[in-house]
Short mmCIF file of the C-alpha atoms (twelve columns), coordinates in Angstrom:
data_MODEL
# 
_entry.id   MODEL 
# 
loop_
_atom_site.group_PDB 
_atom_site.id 
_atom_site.type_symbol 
_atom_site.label_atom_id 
_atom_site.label_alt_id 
_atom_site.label_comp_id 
_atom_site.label_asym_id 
_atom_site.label_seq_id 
_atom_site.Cartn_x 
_atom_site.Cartn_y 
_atom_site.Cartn_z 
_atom_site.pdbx_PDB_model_num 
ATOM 1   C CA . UNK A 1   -110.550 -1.894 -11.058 1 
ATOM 2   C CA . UNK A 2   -108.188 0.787  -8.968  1 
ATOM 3   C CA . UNK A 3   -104.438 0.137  -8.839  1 
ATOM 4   C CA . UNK A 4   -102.069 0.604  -6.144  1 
ATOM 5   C CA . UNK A 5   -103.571 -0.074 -3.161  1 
ATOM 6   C CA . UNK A 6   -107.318 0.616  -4.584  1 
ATOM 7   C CA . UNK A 7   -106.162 4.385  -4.962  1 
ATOM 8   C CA . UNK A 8   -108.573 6.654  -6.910  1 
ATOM 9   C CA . UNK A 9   -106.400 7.672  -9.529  1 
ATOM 10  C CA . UNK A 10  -107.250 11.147 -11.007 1 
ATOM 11  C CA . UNK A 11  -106.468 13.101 -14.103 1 
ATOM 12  C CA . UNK A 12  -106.710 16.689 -14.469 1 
ATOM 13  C CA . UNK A 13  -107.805 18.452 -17.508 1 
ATOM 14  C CA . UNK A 14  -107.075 22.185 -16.960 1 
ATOM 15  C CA . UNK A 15  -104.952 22.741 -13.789 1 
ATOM 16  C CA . UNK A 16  -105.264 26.594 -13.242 1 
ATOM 17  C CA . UNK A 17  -105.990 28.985 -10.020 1 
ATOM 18  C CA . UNK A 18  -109.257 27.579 -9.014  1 
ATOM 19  C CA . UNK A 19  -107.865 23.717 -9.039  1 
ATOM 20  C CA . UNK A 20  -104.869 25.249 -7.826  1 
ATOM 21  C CA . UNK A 21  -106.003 26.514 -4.868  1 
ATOM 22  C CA . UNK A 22  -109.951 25.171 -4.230  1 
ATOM 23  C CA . UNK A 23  -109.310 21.536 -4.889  1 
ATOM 24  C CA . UNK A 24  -105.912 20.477 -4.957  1 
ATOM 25  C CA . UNK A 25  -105.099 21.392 -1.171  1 
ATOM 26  C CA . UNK A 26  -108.333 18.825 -0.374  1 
ATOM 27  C CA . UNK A 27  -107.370 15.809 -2.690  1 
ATOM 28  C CA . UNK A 28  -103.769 16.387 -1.064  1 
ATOM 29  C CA . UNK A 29  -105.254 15.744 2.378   1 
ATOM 30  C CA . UNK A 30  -106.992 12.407 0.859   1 
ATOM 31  C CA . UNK A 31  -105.132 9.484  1.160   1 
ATOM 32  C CA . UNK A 32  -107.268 7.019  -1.014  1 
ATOM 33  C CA . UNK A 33  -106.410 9.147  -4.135  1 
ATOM 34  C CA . UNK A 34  -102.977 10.010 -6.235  1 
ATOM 35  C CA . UNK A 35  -102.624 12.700 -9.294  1 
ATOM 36  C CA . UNK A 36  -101.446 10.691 -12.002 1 
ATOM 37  C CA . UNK A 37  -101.772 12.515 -14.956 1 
ATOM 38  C CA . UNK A 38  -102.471 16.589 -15.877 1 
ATOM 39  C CA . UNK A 39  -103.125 18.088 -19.141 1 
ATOM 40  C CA . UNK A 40  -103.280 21.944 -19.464 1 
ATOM 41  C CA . UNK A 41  -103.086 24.530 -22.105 1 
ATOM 42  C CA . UNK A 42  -99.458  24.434 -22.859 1 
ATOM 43  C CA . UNK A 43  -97.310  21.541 -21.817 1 
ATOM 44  C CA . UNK A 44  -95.270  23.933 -20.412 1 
ATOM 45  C CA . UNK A 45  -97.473  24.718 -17.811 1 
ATOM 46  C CA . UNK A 46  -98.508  20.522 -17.642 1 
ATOM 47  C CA . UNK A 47  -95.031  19.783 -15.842 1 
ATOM 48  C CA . UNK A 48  -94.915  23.378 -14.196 1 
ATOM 49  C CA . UNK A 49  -98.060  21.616 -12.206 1 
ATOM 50  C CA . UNK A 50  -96.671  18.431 -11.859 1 
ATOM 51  C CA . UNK A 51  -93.455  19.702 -10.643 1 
ATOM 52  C CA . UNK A 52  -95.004  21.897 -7.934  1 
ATOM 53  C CA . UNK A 53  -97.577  20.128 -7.056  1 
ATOM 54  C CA . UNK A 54  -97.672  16.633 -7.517  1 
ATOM 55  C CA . UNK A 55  -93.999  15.086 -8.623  1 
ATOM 56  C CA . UNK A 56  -95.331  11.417 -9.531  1 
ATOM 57  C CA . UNK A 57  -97.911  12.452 -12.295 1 
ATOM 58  C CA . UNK A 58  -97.064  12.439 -15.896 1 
ATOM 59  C CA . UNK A 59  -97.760  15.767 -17.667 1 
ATOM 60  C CA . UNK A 60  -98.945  14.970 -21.029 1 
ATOM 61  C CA . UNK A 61  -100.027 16.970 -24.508 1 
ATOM 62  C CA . UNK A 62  -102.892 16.387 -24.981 1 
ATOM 63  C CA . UNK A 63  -106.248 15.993 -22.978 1 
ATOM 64  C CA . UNK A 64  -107.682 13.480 -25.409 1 
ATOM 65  C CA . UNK A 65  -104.480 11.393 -24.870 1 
ATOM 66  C CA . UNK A 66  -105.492 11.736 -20.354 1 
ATOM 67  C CA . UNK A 67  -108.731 10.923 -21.149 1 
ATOM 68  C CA . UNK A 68  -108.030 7.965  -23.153 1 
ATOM 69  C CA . UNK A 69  -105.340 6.645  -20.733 1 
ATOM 70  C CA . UNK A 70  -106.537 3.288  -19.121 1 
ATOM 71  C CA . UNK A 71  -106.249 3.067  -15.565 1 
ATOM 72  C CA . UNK A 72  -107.013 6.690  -14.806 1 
ATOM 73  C CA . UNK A 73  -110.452 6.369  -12.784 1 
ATOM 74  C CA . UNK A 74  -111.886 9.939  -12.471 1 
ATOM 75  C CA . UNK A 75  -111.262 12.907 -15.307 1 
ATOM 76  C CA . UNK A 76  -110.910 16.589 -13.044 1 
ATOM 77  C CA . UNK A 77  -111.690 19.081 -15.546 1 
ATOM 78  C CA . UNK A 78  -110.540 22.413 -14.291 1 
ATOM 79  C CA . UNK A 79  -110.745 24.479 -17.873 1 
ATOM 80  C CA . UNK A 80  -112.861 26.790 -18.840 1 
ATOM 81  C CA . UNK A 81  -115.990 26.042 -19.993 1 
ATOM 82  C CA . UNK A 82  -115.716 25.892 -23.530 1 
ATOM 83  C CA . UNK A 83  -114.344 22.686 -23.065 1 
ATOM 84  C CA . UNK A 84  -116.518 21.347 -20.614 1 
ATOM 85  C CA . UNK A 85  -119.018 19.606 -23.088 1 
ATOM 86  C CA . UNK A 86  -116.030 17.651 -25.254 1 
ATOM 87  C CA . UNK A 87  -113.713 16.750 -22.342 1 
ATOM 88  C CA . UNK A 88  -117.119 14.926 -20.212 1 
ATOM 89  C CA . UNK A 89  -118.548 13.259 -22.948 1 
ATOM 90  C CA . UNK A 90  -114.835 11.987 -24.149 1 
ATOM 91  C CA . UNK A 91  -114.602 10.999 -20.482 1 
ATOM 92  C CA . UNK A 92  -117.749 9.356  -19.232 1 
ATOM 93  C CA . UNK A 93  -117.269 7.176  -23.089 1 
ATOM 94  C CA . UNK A 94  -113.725 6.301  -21.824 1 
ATOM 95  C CA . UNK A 95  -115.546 5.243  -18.643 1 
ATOM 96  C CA . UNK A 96  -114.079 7.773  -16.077 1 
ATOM 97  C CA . UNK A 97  -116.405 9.305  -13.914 1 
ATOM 98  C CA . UNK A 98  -116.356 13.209 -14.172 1 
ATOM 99  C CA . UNK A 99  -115.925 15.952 -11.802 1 
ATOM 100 C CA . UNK A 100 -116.511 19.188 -13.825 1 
ATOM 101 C CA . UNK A 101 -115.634 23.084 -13.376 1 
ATOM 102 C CA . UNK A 102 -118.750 25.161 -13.176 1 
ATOM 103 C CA . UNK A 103 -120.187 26.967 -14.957 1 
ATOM 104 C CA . UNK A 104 -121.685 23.686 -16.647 1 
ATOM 105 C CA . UNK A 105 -121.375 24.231 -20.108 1 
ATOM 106 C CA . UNK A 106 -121.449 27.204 -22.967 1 
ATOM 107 C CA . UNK A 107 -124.873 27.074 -23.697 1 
ATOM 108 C CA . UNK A 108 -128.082 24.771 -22.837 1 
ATOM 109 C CA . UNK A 109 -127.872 22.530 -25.906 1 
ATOM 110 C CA . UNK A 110 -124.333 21.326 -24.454 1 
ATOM 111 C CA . UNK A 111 -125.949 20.856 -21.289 1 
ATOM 112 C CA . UNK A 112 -128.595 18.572 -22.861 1 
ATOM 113 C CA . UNK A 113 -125.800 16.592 -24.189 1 
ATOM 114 C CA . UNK A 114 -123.770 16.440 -20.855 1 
ATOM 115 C CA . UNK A 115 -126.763 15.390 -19.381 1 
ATOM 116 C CA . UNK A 116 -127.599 12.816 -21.859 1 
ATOM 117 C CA . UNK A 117 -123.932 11.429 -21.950 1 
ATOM 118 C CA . UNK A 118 -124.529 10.835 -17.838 1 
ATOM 119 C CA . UNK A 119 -127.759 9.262  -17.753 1 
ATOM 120 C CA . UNK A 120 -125.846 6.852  -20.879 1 
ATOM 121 C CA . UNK A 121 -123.429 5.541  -18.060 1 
ATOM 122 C CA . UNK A 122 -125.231 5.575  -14.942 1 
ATOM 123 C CA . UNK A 123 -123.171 3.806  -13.111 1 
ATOM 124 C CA . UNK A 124 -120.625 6.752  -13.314 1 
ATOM 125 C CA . UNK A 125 -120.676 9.578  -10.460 1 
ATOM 126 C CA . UNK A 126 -120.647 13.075 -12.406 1 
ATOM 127 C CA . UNK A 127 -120.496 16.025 -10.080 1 
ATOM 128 C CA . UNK A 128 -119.741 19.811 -11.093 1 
ATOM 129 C CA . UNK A 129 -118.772 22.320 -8.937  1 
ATOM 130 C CA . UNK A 130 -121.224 24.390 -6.557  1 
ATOM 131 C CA . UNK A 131 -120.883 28.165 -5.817  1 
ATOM 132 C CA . UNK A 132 -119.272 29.015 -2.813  1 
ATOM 133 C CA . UNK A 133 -121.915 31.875 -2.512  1 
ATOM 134 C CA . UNK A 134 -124.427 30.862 0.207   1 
ATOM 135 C CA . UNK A 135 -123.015 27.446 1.218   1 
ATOM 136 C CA . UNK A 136 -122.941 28.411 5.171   1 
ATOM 137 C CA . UNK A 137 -126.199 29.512 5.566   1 
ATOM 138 C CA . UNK A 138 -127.815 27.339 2.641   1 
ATOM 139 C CA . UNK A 139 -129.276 24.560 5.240   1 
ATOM 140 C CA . UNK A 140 -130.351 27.502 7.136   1 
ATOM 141 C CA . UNK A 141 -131.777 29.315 4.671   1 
ATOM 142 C CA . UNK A 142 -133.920 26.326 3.825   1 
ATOM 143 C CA . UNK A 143 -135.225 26.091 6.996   1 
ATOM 144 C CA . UNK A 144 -136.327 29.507 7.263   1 
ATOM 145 C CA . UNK A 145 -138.292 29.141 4.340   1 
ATOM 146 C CA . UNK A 146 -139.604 25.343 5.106   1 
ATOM 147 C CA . UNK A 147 -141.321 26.291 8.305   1 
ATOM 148 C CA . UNK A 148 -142.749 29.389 6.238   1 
ATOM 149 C CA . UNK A 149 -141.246 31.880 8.715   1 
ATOM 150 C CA . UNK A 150 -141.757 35.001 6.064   1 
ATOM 151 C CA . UNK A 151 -144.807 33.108 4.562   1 
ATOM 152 C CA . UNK A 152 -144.992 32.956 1.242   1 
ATOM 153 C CA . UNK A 153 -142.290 34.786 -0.941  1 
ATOM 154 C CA . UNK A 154 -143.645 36.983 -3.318  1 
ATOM 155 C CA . UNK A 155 -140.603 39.614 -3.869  1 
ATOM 156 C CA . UNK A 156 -136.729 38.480 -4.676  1 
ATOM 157 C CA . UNK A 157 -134.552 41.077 -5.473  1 
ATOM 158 C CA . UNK A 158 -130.109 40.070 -5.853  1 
ATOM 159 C CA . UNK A 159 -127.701 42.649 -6.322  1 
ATOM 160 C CA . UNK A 160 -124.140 41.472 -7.878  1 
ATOM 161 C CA . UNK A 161 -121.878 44.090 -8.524  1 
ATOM 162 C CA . UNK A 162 -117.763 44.611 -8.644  1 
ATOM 163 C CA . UNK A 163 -115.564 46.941 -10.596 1 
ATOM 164 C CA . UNK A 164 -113.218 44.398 -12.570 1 
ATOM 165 C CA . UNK A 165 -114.158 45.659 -15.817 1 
ATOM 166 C CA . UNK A 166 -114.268 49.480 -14.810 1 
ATOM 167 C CA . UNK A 167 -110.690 49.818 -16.644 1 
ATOM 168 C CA . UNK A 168 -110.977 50.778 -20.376 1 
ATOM 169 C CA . UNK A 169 -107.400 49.738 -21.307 1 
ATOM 170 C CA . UNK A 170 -107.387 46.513 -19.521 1 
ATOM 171 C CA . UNK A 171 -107.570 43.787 -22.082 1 
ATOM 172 C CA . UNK A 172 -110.298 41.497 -22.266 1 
ATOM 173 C CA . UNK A 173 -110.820 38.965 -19.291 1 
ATOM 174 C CA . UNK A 174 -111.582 35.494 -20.612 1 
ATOM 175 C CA . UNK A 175 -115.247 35.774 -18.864 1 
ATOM 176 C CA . UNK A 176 -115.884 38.735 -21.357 1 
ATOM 177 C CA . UNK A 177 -115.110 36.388 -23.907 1 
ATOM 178 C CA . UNK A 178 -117.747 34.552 -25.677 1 
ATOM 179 C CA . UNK A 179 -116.120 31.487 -27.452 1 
ATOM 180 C CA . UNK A 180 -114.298 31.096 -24.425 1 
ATOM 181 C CA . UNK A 181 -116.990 31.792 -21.602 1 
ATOM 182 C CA . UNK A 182 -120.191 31.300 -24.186 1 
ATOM 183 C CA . UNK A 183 -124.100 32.671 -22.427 1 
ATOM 184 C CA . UNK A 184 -122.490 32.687 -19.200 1 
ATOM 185 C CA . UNK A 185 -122.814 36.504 -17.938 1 
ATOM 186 C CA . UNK A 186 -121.239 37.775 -14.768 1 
ATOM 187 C CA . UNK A 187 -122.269 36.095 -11.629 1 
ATOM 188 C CA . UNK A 188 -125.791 34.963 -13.292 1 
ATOM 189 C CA . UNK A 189 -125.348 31.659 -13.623 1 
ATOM 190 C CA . UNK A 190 -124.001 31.235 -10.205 1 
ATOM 191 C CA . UNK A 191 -127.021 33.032 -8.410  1 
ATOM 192 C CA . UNK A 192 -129.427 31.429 -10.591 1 
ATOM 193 C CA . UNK A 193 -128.075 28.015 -8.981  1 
ATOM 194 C CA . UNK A 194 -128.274 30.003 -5.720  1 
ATOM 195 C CA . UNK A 195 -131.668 30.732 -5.995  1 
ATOM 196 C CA . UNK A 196 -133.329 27.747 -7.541  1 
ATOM 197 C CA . UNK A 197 -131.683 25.899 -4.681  1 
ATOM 198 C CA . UNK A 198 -133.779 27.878 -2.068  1 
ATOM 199 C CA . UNK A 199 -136.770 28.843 -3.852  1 
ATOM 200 C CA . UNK A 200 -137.485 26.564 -6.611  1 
ATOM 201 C CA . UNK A 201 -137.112 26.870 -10.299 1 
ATOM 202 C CA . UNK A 202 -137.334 30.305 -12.623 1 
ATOM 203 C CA . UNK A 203 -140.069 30.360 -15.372 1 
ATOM 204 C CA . UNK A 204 -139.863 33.396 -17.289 1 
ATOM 205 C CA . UNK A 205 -137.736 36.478 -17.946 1 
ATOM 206 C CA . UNK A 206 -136.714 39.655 -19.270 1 
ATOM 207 C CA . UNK A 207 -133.304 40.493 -19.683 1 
ATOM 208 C CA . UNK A 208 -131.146 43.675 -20.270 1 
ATOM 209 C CA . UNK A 209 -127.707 43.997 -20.917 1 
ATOM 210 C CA . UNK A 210 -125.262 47.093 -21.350 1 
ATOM 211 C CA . UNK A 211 -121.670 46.725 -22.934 1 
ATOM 212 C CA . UNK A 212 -119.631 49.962 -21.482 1 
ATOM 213 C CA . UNK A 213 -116.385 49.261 -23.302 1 
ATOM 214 C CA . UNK A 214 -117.077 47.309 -26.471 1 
ATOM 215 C CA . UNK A 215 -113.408 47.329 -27.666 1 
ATOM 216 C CA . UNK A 216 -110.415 46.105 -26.436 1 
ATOM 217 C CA . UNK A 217 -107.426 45.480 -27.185 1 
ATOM 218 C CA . UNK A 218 -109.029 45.469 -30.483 1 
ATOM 219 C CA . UNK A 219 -111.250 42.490 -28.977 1 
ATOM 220 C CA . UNK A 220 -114.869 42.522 -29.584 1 
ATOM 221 C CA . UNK A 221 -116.643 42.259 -26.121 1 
ATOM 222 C CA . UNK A 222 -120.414 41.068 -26.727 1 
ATOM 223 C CA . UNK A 223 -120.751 39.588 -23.096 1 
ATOM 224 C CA . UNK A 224 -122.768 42.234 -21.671 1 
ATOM 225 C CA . UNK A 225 -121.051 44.305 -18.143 1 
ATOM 226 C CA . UNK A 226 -124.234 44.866 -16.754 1 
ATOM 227 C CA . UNK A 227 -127.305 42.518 -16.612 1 
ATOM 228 C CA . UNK A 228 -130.411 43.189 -15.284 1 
ATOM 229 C CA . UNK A 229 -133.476 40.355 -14.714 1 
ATOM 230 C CA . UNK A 230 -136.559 40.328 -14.531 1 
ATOM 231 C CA . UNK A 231 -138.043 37.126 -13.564 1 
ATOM 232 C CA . UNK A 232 -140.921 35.204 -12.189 1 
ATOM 233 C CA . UNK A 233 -140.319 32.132 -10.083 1 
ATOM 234 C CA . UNK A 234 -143.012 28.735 -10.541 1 
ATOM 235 C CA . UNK A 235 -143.645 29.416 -6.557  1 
ATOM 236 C CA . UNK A 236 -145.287 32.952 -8.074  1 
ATOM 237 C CA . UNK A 237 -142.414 35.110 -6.660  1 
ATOM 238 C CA . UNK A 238 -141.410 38.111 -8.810  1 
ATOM 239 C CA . UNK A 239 -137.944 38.664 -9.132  1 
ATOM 240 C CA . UNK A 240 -135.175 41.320 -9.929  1 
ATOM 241 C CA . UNK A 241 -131.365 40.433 -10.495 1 
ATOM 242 C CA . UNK A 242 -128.985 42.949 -11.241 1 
ATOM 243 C CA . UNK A 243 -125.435 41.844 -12.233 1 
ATOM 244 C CA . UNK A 244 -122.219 44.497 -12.736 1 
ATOM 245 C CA . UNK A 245 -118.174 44.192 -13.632 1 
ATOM 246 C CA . UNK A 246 -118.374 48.272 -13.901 1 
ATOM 247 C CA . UNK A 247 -119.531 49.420 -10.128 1 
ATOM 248 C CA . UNK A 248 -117.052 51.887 -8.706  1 
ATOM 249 C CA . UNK A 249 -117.063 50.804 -4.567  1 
ATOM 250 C CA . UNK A 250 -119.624 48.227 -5.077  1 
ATOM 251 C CA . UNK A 251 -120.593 46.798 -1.472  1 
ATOM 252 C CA . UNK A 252 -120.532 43.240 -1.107  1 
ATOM 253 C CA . UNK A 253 -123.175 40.867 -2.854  1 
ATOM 254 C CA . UNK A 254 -126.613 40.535 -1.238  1 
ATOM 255 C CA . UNK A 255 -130.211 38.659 -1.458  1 
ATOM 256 C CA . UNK A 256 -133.371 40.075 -0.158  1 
ATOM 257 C CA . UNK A 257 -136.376 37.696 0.256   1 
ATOM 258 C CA . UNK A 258 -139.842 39.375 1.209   1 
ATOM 259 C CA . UNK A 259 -142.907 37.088 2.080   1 
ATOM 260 C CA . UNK A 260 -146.137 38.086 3.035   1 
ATOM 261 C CA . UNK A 261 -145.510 37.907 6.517   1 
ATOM 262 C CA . UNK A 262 -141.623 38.684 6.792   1 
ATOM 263 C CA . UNK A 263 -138.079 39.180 5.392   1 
ATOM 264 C CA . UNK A 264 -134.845 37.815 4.866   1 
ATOM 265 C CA . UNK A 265 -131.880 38.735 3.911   1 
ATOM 266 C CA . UNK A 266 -128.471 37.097 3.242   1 
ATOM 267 C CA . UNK A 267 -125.249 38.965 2.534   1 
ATOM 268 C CA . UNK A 268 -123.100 36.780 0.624   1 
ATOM 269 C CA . UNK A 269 -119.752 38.648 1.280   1 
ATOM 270 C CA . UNK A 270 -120.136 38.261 4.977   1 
ATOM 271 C CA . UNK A 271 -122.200 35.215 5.151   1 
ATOM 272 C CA . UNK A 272 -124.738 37.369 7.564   1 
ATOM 273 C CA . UNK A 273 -128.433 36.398 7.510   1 
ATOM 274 C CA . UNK A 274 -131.106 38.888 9.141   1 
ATOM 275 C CA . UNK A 275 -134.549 38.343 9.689   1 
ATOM 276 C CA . UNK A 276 -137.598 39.645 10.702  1 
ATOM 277 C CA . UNK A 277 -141.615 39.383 11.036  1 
ATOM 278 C CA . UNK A 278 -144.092 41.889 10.490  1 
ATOM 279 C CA . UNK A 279 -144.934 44.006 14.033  1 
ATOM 280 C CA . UNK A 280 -140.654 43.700 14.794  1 
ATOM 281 C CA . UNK A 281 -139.152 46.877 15.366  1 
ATOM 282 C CA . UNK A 282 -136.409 45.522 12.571  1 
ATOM 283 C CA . UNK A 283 -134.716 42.888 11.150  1 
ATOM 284 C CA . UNK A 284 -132.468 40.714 12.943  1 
ATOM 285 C CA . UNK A 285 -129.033 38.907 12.909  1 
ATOM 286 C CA . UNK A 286 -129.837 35.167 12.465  1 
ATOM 287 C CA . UNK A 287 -127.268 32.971 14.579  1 
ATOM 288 C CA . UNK A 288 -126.433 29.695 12.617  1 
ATOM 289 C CA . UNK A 289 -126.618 26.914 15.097  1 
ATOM 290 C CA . UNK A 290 -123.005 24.879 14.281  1 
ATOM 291 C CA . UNK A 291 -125.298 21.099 13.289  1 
ATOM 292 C CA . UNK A 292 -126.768 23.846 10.554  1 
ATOM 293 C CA . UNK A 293 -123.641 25.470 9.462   1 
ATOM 294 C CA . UNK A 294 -122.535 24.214 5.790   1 
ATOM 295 C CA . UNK A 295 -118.142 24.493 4.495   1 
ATOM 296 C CA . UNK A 296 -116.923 23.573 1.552   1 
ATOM 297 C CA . UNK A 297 -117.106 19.302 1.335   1 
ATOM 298 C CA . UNK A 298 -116.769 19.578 -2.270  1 
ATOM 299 C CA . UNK A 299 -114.322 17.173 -3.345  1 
ATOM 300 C CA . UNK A 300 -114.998 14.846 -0.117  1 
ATOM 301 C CA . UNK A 301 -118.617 14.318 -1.410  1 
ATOM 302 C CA . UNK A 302 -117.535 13.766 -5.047  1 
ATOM 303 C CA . UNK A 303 -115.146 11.242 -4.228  1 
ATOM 304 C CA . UNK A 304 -117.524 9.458  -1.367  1 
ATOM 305 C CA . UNK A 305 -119.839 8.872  -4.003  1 
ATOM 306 C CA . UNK A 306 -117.079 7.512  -6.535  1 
ATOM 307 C CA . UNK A 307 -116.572 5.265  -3.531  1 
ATOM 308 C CA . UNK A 308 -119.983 4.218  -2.819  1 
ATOM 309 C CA . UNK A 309 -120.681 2.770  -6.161  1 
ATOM 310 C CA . UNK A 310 -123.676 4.750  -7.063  1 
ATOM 311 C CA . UNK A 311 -125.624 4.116  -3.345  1 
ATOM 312 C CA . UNK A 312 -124.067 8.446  -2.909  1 
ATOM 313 C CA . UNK A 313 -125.362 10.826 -5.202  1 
ATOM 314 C CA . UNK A 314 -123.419 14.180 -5.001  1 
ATOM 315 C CA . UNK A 315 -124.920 17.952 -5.726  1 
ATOM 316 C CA . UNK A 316 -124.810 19.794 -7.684  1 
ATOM 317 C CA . UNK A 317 -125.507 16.997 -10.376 1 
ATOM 318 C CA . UNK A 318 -125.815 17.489 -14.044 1 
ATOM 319 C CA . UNK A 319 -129.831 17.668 -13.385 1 
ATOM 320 C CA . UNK A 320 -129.100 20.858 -11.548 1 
ATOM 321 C CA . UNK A 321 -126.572 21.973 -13.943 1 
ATOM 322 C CA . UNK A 322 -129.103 21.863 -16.702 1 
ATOM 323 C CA . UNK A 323 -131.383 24.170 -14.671 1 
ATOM 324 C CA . UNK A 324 -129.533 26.694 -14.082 1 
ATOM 325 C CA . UNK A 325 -128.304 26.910 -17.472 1 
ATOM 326 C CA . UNK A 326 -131.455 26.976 -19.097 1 
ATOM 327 C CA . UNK A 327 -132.261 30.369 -17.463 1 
ATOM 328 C CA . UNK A 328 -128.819 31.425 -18.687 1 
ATOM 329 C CA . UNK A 329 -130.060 30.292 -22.004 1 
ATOM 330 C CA . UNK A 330 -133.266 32.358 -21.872 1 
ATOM 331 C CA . UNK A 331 -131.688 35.342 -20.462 1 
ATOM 332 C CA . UNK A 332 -130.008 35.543 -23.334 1 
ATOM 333 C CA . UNK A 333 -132.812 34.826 -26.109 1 
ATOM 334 C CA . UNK A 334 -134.417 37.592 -23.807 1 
ATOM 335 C CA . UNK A 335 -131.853 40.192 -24.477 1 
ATOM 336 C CA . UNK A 336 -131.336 39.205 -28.218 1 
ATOM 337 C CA . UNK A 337 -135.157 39.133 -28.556 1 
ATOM 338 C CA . UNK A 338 -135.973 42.269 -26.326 1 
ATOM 339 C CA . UNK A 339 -139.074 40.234 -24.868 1 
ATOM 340 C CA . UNK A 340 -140.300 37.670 -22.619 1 
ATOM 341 C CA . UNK A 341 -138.869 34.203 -22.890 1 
ATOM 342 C CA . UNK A 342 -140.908 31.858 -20.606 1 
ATOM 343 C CA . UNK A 343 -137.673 28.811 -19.448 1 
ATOM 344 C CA . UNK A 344 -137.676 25.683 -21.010 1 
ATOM 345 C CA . UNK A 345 -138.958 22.692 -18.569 1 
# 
């Protein structure tokens, strides 16, 4: 099936900052792979890439044209994810397997139909990409919470916040945009994976937004700058997420976790985890024993288990995707609603 030497021969749909500077620098390193073809928005910016980056692949037009092209073996989309859906359906039918940009899709009916599409071709690896929020302490994290250290959690608060949008004349950013970006709100989706990864799935919500600067540049901004959840987890956790773009000096991004017989906390911007039981004097620092310390395998795991012929499956899968985005899906019935939307299961 591979050419040249049984090379993994990739195509990249989308070749901006974040495959840029996240996952090109690691497929570099990988000798049983090559670049061979890259489609972006402009074709301009197609050989810009392939001039700077990677000399042998062939810029081309048109991503329908990369996808169709035989002998590439794995479709990199990179865009954003308005495109998402089309390019891994277009992909996984052309027979590629699929390694796709998070957030997952627009909505959660393209999710459904991402998910479908993968479980159509099983025998193709599809992968997207994992937050880099919480990935050193995540195996620790887990363990905390396995050998009920706190007990049982009954109280989750998350507090996102950053100033990017503070600046009324600054023209819209394409997350503020909704045919670009779609439900996808500020960091929710993200910490929703987070989250559901450590303490199980989300069942219900109610969901504020605030726009603070509806116009500009004569664009229309309906993606709300602030977001505030409340939600109830299936372990019986109650939960409050707040989410800002418009937070003068915000301090860095942080999870608190209280059980009935202790707390933890995890500060994302620092990767710090403290801890503590009922009776301690206060919480404490919680040192990450090296065999328990996670780092970003991303692209190594998605192209072991392109190697492995389906005995490897990589996370976050499309299953996962779909969770996270139906909780993005009910946040925002919840807002347009103004009630309680229990998550679709």
């Amino acid at each position: 099936m591979h050419k040249n030497n049984h090379k993994l021969r990739i195509g990249i749909v989308g070749a901006g900052n974040i495959v840029r500077t996240r996952h090109l620098p690691a497929l570099k390193r990988n000798s049983d792979v090559e670049i061979v073809a890259v489609s972006n928005s402009t074709y301009e910016s197609s050989e810009r890439f392939c001039r700077e980056n990677s000399l042998a692949a062939l810029p081309m037009r048109d991503w329908a044209e990369l996808v169709a092209t035989p002998d590439i073996d794995i479709v990199w989309i990179g865009t954003t994810p308005y495109m998402h859906s089309a390019v891994t359906i277009s992909a996984l039918e052309a027979g590629k397997h699929v390694f796709c940009q998070a957030r997952m899709s627009m909505d959660l009916a393209e999710a459904e139909e991402m998910l479908a599409a993968s479980k159509r071709y099983p025998e193709l690896v599809t992968m997207l990409c994992p937050p880099p929020f919480g990935l050193r302490g995540d195996l620790m994290v887990k363990k905390i919470l396995a050998e009920n250290y706190i007990g049982q959690p009954h109280h989750v608060r998350l507090r996102s916040f950053h100033g990017n949008y503070l600046d009324p004349d600054a023209p819209a950013h394409w997350r503020q945009k909704i045919e670009i970006s779609g439900l996808n709100t500020l960091t929710l989706g993200i910490y929703v994976e987070v989250l559901q990864r450590w303490l199980g799935d989300i069942a219900g919500v109610f969901a504020r937004g605030k726009i603070i600067q509806p116009l500009r540049e004569a664009y229309n901004v309906i993606v709300p700058d602030l977001l505030t959840v409340l939600c109830s987890f299936e372990n019986g956790a109650e939960g409050l997420l707040e989410f800002s773009g418009i937070n003068a000096l915000a301090e860095g991004d942080r999870l608190e976790i209280y059980g009935n017989t202790g707390t933890l906390t995890y500060d994302f911007t620092t990767d710090v985890m403290e801890t503590g039981k009922i009776g301690d004097r206060a919480l404490h620092v919680l040192d990450v024993p090296t065999e328990l310390e996670g780092e970003w395998r991303v692209e190594e795991d998605f192209l072991a288990a392109v190697k492995s012929k389906g005995r490897v499956l990589p996370h976050p899968n499309f299953e996962d995707g779909l969770r996270y985005m139906r909780v993005v899906q009910a946040v925002s019935d919840s807002r347009a609603r103004n009630e309680w939307v229990a998550v679709k299961s």
